[in-house]
Wavefront OBJ file of the C-alpha trace (Angstrom):
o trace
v 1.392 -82.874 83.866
v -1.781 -82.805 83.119
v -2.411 -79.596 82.941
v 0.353 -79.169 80.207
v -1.409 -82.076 77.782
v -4.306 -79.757 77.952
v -2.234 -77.394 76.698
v -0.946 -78.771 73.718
v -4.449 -80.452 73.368
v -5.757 -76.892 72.828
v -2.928 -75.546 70.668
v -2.991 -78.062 68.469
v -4.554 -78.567 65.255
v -7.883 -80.293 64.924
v -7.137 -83.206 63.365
v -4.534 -83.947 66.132
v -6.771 -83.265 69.139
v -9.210 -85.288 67.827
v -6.321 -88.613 67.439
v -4.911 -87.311 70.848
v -8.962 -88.038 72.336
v -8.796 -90.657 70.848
v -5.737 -91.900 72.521
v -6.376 -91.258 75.864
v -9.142 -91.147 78.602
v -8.626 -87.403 80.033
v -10.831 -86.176 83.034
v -12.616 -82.822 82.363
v -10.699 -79.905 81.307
v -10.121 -77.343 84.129
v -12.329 -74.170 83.629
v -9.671 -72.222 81.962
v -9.149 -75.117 79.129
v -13.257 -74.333 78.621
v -12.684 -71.507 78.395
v -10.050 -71.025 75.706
v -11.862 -73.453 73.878
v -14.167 -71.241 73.121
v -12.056 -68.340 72.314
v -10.733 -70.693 69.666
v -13.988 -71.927 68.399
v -14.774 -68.141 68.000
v -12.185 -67.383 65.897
v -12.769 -70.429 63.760
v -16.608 -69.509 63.384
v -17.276 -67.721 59.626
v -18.319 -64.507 60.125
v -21.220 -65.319 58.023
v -22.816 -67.424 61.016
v -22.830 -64.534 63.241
v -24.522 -62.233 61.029
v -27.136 -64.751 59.649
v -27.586 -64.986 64.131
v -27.526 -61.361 64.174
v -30.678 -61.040 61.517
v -32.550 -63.710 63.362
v -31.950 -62.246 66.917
v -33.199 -59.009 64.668
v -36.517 -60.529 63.078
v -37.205 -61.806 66.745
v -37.120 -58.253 68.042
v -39.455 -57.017 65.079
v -42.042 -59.899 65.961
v -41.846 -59.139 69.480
v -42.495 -55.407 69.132
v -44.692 -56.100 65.959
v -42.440 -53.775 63.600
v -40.517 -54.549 60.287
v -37.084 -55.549 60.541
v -34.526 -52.723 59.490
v -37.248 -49.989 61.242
v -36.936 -51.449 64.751
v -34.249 -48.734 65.987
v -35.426 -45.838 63.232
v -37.154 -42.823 65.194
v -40.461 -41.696 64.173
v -40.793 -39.152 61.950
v -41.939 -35.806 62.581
v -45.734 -35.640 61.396
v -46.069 -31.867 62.026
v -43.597 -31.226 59.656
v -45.423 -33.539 57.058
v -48.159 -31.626 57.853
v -47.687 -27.812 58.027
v -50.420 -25.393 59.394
v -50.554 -21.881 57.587
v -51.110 -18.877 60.258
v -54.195 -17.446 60.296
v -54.302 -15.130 57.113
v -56.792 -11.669 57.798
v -57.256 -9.695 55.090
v -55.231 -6.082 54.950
v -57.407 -3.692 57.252
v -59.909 -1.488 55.613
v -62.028 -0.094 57.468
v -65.198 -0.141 55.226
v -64.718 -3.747 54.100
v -63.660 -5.220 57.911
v -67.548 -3.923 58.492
v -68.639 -6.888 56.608
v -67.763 -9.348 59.428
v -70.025 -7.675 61.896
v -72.822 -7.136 59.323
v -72.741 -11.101 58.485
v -73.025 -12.104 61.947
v -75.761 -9.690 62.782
v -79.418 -10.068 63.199
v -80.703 -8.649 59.986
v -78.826 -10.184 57.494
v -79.172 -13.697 58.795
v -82.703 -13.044 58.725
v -82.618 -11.386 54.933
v -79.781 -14.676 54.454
v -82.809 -17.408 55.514
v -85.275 -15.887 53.260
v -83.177 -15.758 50.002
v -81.934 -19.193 51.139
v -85.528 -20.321 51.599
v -87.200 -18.667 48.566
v -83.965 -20.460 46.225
v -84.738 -24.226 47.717
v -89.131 -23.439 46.816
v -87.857 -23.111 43.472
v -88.086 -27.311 41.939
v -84.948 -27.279 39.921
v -84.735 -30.831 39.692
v -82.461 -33.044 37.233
v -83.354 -36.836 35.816
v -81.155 -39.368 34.775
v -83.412 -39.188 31.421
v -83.439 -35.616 29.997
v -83.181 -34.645 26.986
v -81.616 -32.367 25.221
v -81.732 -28.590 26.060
v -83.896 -26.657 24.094
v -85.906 -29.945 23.970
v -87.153 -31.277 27.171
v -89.487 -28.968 28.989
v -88.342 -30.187 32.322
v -85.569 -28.013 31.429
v -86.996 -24.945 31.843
v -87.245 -24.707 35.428
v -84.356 -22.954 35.265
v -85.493 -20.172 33.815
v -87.579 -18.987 36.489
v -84.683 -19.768 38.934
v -82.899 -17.156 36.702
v -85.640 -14.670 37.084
v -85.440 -14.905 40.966
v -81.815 -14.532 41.272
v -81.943 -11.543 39.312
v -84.792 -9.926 41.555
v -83.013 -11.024 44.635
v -79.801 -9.657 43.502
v -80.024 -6.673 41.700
v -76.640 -4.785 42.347
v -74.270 -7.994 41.079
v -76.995 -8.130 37.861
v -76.415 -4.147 37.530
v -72.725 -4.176 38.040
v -71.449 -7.552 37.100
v -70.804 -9.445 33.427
v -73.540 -11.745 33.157
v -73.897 -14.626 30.804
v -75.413 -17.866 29.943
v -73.718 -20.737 28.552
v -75.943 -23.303 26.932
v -79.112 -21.781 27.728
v -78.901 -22.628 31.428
v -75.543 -22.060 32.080
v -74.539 -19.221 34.759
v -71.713 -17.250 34.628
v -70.907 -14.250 36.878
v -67.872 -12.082 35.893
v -66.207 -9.523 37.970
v -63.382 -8.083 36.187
v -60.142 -7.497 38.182
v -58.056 -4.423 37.546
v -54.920 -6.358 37.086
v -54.462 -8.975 34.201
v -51.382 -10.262 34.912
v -53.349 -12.261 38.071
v -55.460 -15.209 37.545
v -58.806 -15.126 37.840
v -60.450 -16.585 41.226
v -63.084 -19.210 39.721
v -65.900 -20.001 42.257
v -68.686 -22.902 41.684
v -71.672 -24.272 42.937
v -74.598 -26.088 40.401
v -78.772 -24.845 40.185
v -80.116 -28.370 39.915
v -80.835 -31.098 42.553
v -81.585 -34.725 42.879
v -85.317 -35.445 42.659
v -87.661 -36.314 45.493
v -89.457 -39.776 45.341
v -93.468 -39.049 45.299
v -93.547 -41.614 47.956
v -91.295 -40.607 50.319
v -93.120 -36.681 50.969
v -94.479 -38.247 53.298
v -91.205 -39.039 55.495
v -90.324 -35.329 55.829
v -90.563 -33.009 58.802
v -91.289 -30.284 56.124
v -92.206 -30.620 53.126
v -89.359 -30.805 50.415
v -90.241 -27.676 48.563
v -91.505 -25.248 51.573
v -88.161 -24.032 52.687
v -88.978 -24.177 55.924
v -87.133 -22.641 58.957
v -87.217 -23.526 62.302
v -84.759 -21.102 63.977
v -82.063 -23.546 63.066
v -82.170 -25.182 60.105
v -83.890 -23.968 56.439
v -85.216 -27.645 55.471
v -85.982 -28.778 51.628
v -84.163 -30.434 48.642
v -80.973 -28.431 47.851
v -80.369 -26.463 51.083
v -77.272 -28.627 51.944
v -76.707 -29.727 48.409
v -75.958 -26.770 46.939
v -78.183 -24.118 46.849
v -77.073 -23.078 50.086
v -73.382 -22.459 48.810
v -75.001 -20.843 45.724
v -77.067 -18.286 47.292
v -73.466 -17.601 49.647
v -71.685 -16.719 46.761
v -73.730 -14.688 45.474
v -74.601 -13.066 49.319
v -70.257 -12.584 48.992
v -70.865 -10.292 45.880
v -73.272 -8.585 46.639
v -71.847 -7.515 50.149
v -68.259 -6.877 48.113
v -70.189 -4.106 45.812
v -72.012 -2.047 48.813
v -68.599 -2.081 50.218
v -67.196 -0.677 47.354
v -64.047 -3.434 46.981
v -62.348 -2.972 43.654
v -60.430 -6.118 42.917
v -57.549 -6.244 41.279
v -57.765 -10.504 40.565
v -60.586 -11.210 38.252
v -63.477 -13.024 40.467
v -65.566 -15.454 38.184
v -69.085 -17.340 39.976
v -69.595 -20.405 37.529
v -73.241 -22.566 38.099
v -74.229 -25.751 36.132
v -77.545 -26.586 35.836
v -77.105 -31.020 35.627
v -73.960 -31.711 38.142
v -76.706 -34.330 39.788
v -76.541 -35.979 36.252
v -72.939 -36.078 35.755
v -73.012 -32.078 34.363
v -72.366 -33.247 30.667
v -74.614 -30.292 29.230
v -73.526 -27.434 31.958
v -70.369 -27.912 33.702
v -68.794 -28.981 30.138
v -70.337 -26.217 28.248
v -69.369 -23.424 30.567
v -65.945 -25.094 31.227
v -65.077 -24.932 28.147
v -66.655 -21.760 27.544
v -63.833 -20.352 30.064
v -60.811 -22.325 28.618
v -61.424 -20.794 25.372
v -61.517 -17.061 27.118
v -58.913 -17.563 29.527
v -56.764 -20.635 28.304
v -55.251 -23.600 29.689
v -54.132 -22.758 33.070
v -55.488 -19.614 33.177
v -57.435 -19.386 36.309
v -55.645 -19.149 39.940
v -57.409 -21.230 42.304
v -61.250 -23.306 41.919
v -63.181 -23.901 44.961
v -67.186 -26.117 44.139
v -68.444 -27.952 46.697
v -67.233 -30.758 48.664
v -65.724 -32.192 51.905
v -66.319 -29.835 55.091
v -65.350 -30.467 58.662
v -64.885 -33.743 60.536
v -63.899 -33.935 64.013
v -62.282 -37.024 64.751
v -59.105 -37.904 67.532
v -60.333 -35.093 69.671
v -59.231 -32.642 66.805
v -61.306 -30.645 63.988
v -60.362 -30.714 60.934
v -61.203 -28.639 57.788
v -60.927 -31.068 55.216
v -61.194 -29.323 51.335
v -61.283 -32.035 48.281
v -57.657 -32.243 46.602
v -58.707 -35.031 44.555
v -61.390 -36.984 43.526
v -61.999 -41.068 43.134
v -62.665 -42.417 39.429
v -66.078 -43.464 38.591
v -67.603 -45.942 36.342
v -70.849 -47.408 35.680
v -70.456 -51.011 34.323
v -73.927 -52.601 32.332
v -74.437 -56.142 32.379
v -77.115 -57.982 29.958
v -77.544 -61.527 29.914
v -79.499 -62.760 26.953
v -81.066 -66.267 26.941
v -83.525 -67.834 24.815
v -87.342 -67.373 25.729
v -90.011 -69.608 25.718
v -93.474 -70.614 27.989
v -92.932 -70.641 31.669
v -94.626 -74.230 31.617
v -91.476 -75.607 30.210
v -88.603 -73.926 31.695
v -84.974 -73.935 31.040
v -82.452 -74.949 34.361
v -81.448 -71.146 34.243
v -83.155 -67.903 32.729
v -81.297 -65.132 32.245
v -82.622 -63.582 35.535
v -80.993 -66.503 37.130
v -77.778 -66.278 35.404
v -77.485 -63.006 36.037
v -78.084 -63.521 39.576
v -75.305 -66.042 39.987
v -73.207 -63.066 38.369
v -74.224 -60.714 40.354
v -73.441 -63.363 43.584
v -69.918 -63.594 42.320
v -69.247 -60.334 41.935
v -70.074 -59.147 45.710
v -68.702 -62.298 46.662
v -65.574 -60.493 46.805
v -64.273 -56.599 47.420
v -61.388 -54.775 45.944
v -58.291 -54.606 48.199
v -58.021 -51.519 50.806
v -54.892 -49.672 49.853
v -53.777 -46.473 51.171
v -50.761 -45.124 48.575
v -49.208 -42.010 49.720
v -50.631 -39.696 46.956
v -54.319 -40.040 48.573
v -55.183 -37.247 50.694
v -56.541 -39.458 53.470
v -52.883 -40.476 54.090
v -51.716 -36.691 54.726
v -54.886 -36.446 57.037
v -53.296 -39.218 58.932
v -50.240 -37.611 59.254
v -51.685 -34.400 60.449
v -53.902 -36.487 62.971
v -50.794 -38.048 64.496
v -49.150 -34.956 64.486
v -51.608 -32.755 66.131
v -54.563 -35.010 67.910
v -53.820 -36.300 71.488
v -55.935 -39.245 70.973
v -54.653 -40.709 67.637
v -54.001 -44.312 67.669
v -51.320 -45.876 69.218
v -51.047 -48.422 66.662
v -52.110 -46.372 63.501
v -49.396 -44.139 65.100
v -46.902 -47.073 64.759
v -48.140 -48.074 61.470
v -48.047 -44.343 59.749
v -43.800 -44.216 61.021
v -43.007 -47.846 60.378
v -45.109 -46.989 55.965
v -42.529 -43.152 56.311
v -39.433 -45.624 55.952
v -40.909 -48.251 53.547
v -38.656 -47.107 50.252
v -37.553 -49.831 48.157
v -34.523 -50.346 49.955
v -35.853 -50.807 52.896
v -38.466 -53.352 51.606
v -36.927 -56.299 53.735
v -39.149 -57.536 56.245
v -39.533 -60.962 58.300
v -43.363 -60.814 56.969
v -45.575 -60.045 53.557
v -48.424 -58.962 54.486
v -50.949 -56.480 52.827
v -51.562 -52.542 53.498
v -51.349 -52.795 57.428
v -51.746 -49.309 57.472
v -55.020 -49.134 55.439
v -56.619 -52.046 57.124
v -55.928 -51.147 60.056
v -57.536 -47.382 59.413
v -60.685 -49.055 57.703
v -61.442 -50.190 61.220
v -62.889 -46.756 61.761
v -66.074 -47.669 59.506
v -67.410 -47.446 56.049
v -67.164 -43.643 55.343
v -62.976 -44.073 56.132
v -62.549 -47.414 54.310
v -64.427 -46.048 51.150
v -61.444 -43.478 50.908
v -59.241 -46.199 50.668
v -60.753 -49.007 48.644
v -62.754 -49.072 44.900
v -66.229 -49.703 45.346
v -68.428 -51.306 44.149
v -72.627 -51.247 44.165
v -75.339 -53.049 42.693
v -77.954 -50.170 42.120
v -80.160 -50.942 39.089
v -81.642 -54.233 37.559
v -84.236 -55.316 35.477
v -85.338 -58.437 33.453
v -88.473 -59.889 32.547
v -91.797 -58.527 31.111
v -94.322 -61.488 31.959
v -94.662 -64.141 34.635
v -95.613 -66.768 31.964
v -92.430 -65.723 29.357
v -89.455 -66.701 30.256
v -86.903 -63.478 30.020
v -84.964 -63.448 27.016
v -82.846 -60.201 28.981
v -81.834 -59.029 31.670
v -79.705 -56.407 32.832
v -78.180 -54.769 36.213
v -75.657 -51.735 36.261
v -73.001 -51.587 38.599
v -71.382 -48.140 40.314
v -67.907 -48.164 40.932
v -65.667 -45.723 42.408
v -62.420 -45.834 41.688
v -59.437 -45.535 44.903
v -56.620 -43.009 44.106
v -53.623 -44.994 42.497
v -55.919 -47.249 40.343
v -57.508 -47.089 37.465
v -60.688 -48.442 35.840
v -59.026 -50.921 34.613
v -59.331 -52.846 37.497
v -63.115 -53.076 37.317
v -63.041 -54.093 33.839
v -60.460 -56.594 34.016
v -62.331 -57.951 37.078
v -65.425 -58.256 35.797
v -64.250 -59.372 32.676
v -62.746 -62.523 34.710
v -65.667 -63.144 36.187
v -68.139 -62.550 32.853
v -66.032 -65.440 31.107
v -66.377 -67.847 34.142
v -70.364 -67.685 34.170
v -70.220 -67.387 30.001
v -68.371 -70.957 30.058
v -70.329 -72.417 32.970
v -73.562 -71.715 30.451
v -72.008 -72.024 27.093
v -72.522 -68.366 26.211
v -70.576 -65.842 24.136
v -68.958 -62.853 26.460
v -68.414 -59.525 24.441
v -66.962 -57.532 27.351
v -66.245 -54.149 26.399
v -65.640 -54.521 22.626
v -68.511 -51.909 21.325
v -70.035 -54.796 20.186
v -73.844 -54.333 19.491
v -75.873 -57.082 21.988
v -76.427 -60.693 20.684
v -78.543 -64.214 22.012
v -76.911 -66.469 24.111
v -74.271 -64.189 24.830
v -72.902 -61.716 28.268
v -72.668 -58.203 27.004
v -70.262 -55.860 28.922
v -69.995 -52.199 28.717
v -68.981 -48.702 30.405
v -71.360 -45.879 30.517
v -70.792 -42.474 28.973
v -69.615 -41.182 32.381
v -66.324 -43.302 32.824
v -64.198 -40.972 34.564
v -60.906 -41.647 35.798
v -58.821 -40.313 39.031
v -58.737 -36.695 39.534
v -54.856 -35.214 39.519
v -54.251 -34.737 42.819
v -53.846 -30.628 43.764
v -50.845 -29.640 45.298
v -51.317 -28.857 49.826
v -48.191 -28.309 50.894
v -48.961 -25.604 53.506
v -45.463 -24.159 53.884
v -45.298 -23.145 50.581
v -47.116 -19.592 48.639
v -49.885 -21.788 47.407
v -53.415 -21.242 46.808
v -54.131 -24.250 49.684
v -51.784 -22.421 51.741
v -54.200 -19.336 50.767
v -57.216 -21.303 51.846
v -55.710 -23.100 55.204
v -55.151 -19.570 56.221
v -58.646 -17.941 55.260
v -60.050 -21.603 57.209
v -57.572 -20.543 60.836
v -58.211 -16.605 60.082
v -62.336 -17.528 60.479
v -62.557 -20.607 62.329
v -59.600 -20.415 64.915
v -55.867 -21.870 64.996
v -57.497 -24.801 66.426
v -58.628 -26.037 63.538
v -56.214 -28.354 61.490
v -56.281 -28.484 57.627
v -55.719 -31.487 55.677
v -56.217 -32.269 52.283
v -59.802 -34.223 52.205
v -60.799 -36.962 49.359
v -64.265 -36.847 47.480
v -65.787 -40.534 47.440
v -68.273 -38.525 44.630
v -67.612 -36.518 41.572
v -68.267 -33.023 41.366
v -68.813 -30.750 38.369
v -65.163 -29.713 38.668
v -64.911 -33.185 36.614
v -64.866 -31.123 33.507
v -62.362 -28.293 34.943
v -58.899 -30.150 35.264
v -57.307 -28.229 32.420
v -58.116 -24.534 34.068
v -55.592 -24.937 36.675
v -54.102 -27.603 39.154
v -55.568 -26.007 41.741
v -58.959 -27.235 42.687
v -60.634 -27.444 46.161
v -63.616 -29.203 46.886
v -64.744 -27.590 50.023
v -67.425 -26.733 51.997
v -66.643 -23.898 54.279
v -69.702 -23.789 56.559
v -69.244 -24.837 60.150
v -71.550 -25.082 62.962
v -70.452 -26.816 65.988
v -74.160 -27.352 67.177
v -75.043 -29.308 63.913
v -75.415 -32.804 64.423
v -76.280 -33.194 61.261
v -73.700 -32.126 58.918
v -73.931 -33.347 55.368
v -75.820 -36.501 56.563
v -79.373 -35.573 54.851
v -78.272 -34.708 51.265
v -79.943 -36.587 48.741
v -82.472 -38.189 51.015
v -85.680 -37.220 53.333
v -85.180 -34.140 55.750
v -81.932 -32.636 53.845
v -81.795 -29.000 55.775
v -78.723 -26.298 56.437
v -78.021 -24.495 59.791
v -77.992 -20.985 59.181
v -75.378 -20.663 61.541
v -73.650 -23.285 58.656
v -74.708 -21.030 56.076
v -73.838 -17.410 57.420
v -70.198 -18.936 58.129
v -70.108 -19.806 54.195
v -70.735 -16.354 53.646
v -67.965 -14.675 56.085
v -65.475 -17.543 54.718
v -66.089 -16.806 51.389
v -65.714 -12.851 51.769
v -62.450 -13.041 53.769
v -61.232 -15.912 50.767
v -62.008 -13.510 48.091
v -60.129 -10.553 49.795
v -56.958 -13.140 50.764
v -56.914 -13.831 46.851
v -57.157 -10.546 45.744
v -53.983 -9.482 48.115
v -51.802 -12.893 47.366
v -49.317 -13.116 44.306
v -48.535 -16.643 43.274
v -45.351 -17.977 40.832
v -48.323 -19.563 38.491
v -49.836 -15.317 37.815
v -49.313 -14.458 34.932
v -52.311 -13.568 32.448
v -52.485 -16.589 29.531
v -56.101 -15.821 28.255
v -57.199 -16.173 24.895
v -59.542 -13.174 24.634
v -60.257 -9.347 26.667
v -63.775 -9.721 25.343
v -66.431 -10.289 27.922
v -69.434 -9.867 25.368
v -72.312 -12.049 25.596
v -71.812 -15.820 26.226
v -72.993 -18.506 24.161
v -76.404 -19.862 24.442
l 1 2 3 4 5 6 7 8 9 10 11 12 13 14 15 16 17 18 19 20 21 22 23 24 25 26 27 28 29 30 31 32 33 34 35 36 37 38 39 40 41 42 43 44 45 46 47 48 49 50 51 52 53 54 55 56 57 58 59 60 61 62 63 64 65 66 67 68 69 70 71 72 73 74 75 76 77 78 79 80 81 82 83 84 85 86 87 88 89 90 91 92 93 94 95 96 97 98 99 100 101 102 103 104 105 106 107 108 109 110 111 112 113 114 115 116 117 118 119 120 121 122 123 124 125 126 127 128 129 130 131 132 133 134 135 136 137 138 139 140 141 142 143 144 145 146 147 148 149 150 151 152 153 154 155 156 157 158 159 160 161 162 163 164 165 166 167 168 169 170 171 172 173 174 175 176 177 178 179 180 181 182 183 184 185 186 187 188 189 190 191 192 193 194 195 196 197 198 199 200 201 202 203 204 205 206 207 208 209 210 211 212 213 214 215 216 217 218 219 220 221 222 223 224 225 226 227 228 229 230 231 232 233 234 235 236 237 238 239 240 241 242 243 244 245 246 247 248 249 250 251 252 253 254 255 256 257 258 259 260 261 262 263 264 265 266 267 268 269 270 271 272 273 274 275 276 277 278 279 280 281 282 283 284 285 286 287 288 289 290 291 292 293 294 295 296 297 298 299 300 301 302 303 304 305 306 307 308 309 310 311 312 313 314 315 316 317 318 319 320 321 322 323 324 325 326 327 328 329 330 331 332 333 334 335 336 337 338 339 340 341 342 343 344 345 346 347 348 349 350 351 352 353 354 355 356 357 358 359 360 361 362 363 364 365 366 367 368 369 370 371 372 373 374 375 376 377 378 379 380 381 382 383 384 385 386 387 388 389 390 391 392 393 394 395 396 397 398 399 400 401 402 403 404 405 406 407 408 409 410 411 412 413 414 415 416 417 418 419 420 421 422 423 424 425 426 427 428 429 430 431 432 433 434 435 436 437 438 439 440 441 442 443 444 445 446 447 448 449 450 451 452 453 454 455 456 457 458 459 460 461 462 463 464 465 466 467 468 469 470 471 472 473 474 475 476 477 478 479 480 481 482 483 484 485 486 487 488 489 490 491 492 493 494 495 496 497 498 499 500 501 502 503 504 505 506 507 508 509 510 511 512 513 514 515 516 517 518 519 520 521 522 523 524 525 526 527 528 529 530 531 532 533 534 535 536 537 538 539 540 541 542 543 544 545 546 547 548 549 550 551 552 553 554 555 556 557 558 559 560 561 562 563 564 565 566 567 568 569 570 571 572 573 574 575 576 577 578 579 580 581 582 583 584 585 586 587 588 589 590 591 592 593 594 595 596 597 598 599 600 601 602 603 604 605 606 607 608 609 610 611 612 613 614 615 616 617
């Protein structure tokens, strides 16, 4: 009896159950009444509630394994496919030219290699941030005796080659190819180099200027930055004619003479120089220096420059009224400034890693090919491969993961991901009884790939009108305005640059980087992985964008023994292993050759002139 009011308790509707329980005292359903109970509240659920239970069971799961929500059952991607290594690519055999390896490595020309090297970095060819104009300042002409030793030191590519100078100081080294139809292979380096501080001769092992050698290293200002890579090119040349190599792509050896002052007069001149000869587009491939070799997750990597960081140099005057130091103001302009200055390092621009920056293909090949890449970089790199907007639901909203989590490997790998910014110059005051009516500090920014300068202006602009109204002064921030009293004046420097266009590395395509990866594995060993690299500087390939989308900053030398790298450029004991700088040299040679033999889609002669008469001065 009982059992059958249960029944019709559970078949009927709700509203009667509930009168029915009202009605009577029952005893506790027998476990099959619980049991369709809850088949029936099932069926009566909305749908809606279990999926709104499913998500949250979901986001549970992607806190507890630390992953966004829809990529918890995705598999990770294949990084060796986003990063594909060229075979090593030899040169056809000839018999005469494969000589050239076994001359490079030997005895006497490393020896002959050291003492051109040597006699180039004796030569002062130094550049300040004041020079005039060519023709002008006499610190200019330097140069020509650096002329007058590359000439005596290479007479064959003098005798045999189209040589011209572009703006006085301007080098450019023509080898004419036998074929027109191929673009020209454009190689760079620059003549000048920073300066040495009187006061710090002192501080090195050798003296800057001696081009000393050791056995290892040739020490001085410019041996690592770049007379090494300039004397290598022209040591590639000159091997190339004894050998007898005809080429059939036109080989071109461009040098500045002011890349360590942002190459305005040289790199410009001659750049333009070439545009107008071979036209937009009209060269093949451009390699200047840059990035070299980093090994890093138990892997080396060759790392050539595909792109380069913005740059701007921001000035900031403050201008106060004067008067005796006896009776001060509550804030001078050197203190305003100050408090400025405070603000602005208060804070740093955000570390953001978009997928157009080289460094983010480097991480790809890293967890593709190194043993020891991070587990949760690893994790990170698959979980950003899915993150289209579609996908863009998460439990969390958090910022770059990826790149914050990569900036834990220092400064140097941050600094690829993140706009700088450096207080490097200031001045203000002219007497310690006079209050200082200016003062002034300039601030170097570099700008991260997927920005602009705009952010630095904006930025500072924010900040400029919060000190101007805190000291009822007039902000002019980057009007053109001429300076004024009581007033902030903001402005850009003539070498605002932005981002670099980013050169193409796919390495399973016919490319020139494809071209290069090859040349890197045919020298150095399948080992070695190449990645696209970043430049946190600028280079005098600033000025070369329109000659072709193909420009690598790279240094080629390696030396495995070399603890030193590129650490010493620009500062006391900057120095070059020869080892370094006799593997420039076979890289080079076995580059030139690999362009000579490869045909790209982008040949295809678009040059404005056949005339290689004398250049411009």
């Amino acid at each position: 009896m009982a059992d059958n009011m249960y029944e019709k308790l559970e078949t009927a509707s709700a509203k009667t159950r509930e009168a029915m329980a009202d009605r009577q005292h029952l005893s506790p359903p027998p476990t099959h009444a619980r049991q369709n109970r809850m088949r029936i509240a099932t069926k009566e659920t909305p749908c809606w509630y279990i999926l709104w239970g499913f998500v949250l069971a979901l986001c549970g799961l992607s806190i507890l394994v630390d992953r966004p929500l829809l990529f918890v059952f995705l598999r990770e991607p294949d990084f060796k496919d986003q990063c594909t290594q060229p075979e090593p690519h030899f040169p056809a055999k000839n018999e005469d030219l494969d000589k050239l390896v076994d001359i490079i490595e030997g005895d006497a020309f490393r020896n002959a290699s050291v003492d051109r090297l040597s006699r180039a970095v004796q030569i002062k060819t130094e550049s300040f941030d004041d020079m005039g104009e060519v023709g002008r300042d006499p610190r200019w002409e330097v140069f020509f005796k650096f002329h007058g030793y590359l000439a005596l030191t290479f007479p064959l590519i003098h005798e045999k080659l189209q040589v011209e100078k572009v703006n006085t100081h301007g080098l450019l080294y023509t080898w004419k190819g036998s074929d027109d139809s191929l673009k020209p292979t454009l190689l760079m380096a620059h003549q000048d180099t920073v300066p040495v501080p009187p006061e710090t001769i002192g501080s090195w092992t050798h003296p800057p200027w001696s081009g000393a050698y050791d056995g290892k290293y040739v020490w001085g200002r410019g041996a690592a930055d770049c007379k090494n890579t300039l004397i290598a090119l022209l040591e590639t040349l000159q091997l190339l004619l004894e050998a007898n190599f005809q080429p059939k792509r036109t080989i071109i050896l461009s040098f500045g003479f002011d890349e360590e002052v942002s190459g305005r007069r040289g790199a410009s001149a001659l750049s333009a120089f070439l545009q107008e000869r071979y036209g937009k587009d009209g060269v093949a491939v451009i390699v200047d220096e840059g990035a070299g070799f980093e090994e890093t997750w138990g892997t080396l990597f060759a790392k050539p420059g595909t792109a380069e960081k913005g740059y701007v140099d921001v000035k900031i005057t403050v201008r106060m009224p004067g008067g005796h130091s006896s009776i001060p103001s509550d804030h001078t302009s050197i203190g305003v400034l100050s408090e400025l200055i405070t603000k602005i390092e208060s804070e740093q621009y955000p570390t953001r890693l978009v997928e157009e920056n080289p460094y983010y293909s480097q991480l790809q090949c890293g967890a593709g090919y190194s043993d020891n890449f991070p587990k949760k970089l690893r994790k990170l790199l698959a979980d950003n491969a899915f993150k289209k907007p579609s996908f863009f639901l998460t439990c969390r909203n958090k910022p770059d993961r990826l790149a914050l989590e990569a900036a834990k490997q220092g400064p140097a790998i941050k600094y690829l991901m993140q706009t700088s910014q450096a207080v490097d110059v200031i001045s203000g005051g002219i007497k310690t009884n006079a209050l200082p009516e200016r003062a002034t500090v300039t601030v170097n920014h570099r700008i991260n790939i997927g920005e602009t300068t705009k952010i630095v202006t904006d930025r500072l602009t924010s900040i400029g009108d919060e000190i101007a109204k805190k000291y009822n002064l007039t902000l002019h921030a980057f009007d053109d305005s001429q300076e004024e009293p009581n007033s902030i004046h903001l402005s850009s420097t003539v070498n605002k640059l932005e981002v670099a266009p980013i050169t193409p590395a796919d390495g399973s395509t016919n490319s020139p980087f494809t071209t290069l990866a090859g040349t890197v594995r045919a020298v150095y060993g399948k080992n070695v992985i190449v990645t696209p690299g970043i430049m946190t500087g600028n280079t005098d390939t600033r000025f070369y964008w329109n000659l072709t989308r193909h420009i690598f900053r790279f240094a080629p030398g390696y030396d495995a023994d070399d603890e030193v790298g590129l650490g010493k450029i620009h500062t006391v004991d900057e120095r070059v292993s020869v080892l370094n700088h006799v593997h420039t040299v076979r890289w080079f040679v076995t580059f030139v050759r690999n362009m000579d033999e490869a045909r790209f889609d982008t040949d295809g002669y678009s040059g404005k002139s056949d005339d290689l008469g004398v250049g411009s001065d």
